[in-house]
C-alpha positions in Angstrom: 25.0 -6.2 2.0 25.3 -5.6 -1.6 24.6 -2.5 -3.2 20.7 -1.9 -4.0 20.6 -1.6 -7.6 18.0 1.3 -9.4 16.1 -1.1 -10.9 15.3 -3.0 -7.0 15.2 0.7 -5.3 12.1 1.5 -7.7 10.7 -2.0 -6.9 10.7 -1.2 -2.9 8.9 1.9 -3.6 6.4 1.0 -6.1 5.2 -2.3 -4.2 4.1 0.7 -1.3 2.0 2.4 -4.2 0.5 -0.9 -5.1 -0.6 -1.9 -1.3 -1.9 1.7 -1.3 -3.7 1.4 -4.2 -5.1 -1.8 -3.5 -6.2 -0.6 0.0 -8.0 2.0 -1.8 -9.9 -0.5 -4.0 -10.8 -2.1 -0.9 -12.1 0.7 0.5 -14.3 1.0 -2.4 -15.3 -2.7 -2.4 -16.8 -2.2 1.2 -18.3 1.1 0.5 -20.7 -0.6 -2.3 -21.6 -3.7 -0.1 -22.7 -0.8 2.2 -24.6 0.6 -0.4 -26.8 -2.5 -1.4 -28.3 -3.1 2.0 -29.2 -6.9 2.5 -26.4 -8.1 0.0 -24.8 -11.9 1.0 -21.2 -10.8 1.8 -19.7 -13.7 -0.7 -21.0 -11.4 -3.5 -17.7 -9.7 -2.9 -15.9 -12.4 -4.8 -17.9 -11.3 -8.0 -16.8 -7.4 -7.8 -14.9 -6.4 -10.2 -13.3 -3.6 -8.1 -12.3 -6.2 -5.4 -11.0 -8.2 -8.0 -8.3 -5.6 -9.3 -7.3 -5.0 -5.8 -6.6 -8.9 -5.4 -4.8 -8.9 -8.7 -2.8 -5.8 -7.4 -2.0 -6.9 -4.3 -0.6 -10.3 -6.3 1.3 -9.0 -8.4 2.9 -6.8 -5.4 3.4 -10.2 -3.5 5.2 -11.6 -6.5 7.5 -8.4 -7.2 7.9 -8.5 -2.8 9.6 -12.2 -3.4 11.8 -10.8 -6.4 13.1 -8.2 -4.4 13.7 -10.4 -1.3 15.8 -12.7 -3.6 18.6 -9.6 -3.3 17.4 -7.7 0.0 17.3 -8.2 3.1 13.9 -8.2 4.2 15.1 -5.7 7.4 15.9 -3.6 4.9 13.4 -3.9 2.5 10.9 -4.2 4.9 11.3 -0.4 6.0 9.6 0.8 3.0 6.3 -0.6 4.0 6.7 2.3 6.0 5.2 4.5 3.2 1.8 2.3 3.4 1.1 4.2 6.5 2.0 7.9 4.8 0.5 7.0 1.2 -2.9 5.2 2.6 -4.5 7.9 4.5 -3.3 11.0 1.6 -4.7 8.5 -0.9 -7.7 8.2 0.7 -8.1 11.9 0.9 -7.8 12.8 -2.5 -10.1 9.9 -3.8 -12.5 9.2 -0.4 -12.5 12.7 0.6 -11.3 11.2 4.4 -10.2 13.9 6.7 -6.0 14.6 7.4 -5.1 16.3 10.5 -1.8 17.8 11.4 -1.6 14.9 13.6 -1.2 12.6 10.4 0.9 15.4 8.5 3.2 14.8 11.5 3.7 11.4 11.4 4.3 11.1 8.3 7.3 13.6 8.5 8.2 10.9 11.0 7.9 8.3 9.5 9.6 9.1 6.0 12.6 10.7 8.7 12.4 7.5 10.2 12.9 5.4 6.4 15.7 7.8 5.5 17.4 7.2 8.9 17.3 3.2 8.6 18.2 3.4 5.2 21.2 5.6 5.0 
């Protein structure tokens, strides 16, 4: 395998903070169609919170591809790990959801886990 250049190491760690954030979005899509009792589901298509988190999540597919040109997606596939560390501590700052020491926990593992398959 080639070196990972800086420029392709920043891209596998922001694509993470753009599922995160687009998770988020999500999140906050389904909380209003909660909200409006009785609303037809399909209005979803016509939020314009839902729509940034499509056109996030798109542009993180398209950056995903670039990267794969040069990476092998074993490798680059391990930082999807920080989805599962950055989605729920997101989610508490901005959702106010609960984090346990159960979560604090596995995320030590799980970033222990990234630098172990990546060095």
């Amino acid at each position: 395998m080639k070196p990972i250049t800086l420029p392709i190491l920043g891209l596998l760690v922001l694509i993470p903070f753009m599922i995160t954030l687009g998770q988020v979005l999500f999140k906050l899509t389904s909380g209003r169609l909660t909200a409006q009792a009785g609303t037809p589901f399909y209005t979803v298509a016509f939020n314009p919170v839902f729509l940034l988190a499509l056109a996030i999540y798109g542009a993180a597919t398209l950056l995903w591809i670039h990267v794969l040109k040069t990476v092998p997606l074993a490798y680059a596939y391990s930082f999807m790990a920080l989805t599962f560390v950055l989605v729920p501590f997101v989610a508490a700052i901005f959702l106010k959801e609960p984090l346990t020491i159960k979560y604090a926990m596995g995320a030590c593992l799980i970033i222990a886990g990234l630098f172990i398959v990546q060095s």
